[in-house]
C-alpha positions in Angstrom: -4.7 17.1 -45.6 -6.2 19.0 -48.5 -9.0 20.4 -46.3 -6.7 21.2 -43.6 -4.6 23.4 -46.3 -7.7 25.2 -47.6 -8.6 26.2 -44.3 -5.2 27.8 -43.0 -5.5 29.5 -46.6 -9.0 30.8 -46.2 -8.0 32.2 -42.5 -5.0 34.0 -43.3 -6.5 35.2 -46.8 -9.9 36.7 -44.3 -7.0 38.0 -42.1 -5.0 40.0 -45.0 -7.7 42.6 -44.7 -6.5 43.3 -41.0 -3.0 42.7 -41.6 -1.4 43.7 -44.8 2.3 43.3 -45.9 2.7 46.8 -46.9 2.2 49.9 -44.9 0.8 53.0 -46.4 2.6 55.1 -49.3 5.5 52.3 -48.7 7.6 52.9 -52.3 10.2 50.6 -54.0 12.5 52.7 -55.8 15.4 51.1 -58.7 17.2 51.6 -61.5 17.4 49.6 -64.0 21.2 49.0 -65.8 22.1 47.4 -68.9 25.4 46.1 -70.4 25.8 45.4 -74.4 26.7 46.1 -77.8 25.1 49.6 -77.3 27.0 50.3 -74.4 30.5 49.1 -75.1 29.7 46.2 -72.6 30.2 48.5 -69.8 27.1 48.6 -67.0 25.2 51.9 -67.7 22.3 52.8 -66.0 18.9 53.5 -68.4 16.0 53.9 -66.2 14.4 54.7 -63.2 11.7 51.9 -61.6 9.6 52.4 -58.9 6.4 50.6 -57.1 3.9 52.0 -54.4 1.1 50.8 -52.2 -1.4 52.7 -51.7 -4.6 51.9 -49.8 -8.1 52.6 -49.8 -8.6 53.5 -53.2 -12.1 53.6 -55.1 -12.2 52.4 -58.5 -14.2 53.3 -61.5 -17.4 51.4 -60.5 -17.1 52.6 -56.9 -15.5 49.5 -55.4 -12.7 50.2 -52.4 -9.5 48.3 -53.0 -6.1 48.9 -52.3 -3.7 50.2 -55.8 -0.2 49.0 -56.9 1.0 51.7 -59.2 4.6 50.9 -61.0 6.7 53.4 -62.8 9.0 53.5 -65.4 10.8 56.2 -66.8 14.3 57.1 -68.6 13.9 60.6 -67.8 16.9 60.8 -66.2 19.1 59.4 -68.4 20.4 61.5 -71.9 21.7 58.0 -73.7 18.3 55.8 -73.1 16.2 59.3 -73.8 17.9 59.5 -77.1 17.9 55.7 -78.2 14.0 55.5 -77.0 12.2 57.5 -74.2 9.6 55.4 -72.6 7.2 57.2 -69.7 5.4 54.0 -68.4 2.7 53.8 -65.7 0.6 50.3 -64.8 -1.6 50.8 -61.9 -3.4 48.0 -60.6 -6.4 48.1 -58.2 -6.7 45.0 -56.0 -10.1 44.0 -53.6 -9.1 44.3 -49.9 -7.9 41.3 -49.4 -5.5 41.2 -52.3 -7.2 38.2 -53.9 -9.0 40.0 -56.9 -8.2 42.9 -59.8 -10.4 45.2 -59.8 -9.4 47.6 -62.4 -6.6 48.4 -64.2 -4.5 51.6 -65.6 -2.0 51.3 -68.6 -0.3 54.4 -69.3 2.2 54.4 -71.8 3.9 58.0 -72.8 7.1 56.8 -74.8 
């Protein structure tokens, strides 16, 4: 049974290459809310969120791969800006077949 697990895995994972779950430039966009002391225990929104695919991407030592890139920023926001501003960036560069990091990108502007 084992075997027969490790070789539906091994297919699909020599498939992802082909077949990936995202599409091109696909973006996930939020924003992120908090409710507390700080904010009189009323929801307020703090930050903007977002994460994008993008594909065929080279990395430092010239390996292709496909990049995650997720953002954070409170920009947009006057009461989070005041109490801290953060301008975050983690980019993450995968091999094609979404089984390995490749390189990664830690930008932190706050």
């Amino acid at each position: 049974m084992f075997w027969l697990a490790v070789c539906i895995f091994s297919n699909a994972c020599a498939e992802t290459e082909k077949t990936l779950p995202f599409q091109a430039g696909e973006k996930l966009q939020y924003k992120l809310s908090y409710r507390g002391i700080l904010s009189s225990m009323i929801w307020a929104d703090i930050a903007d969120a977002s994460m994008e695919f993008v594909p065929n991407q080279s990395t430092l030592d010239n390996h292709r791969g496909h990049q995650f890139v997720l953002s954070l920023s409170t920009e947009n926001y006057t009461k989070a800006e005041i109490i801290q501003p953060v301008r975050y960036t983690y980019t993450a560069t995968l091999d094609n077949y979404l089984q390995k990091t490749l390189q990664v990108e830690e930008i932190d502007e706050g």
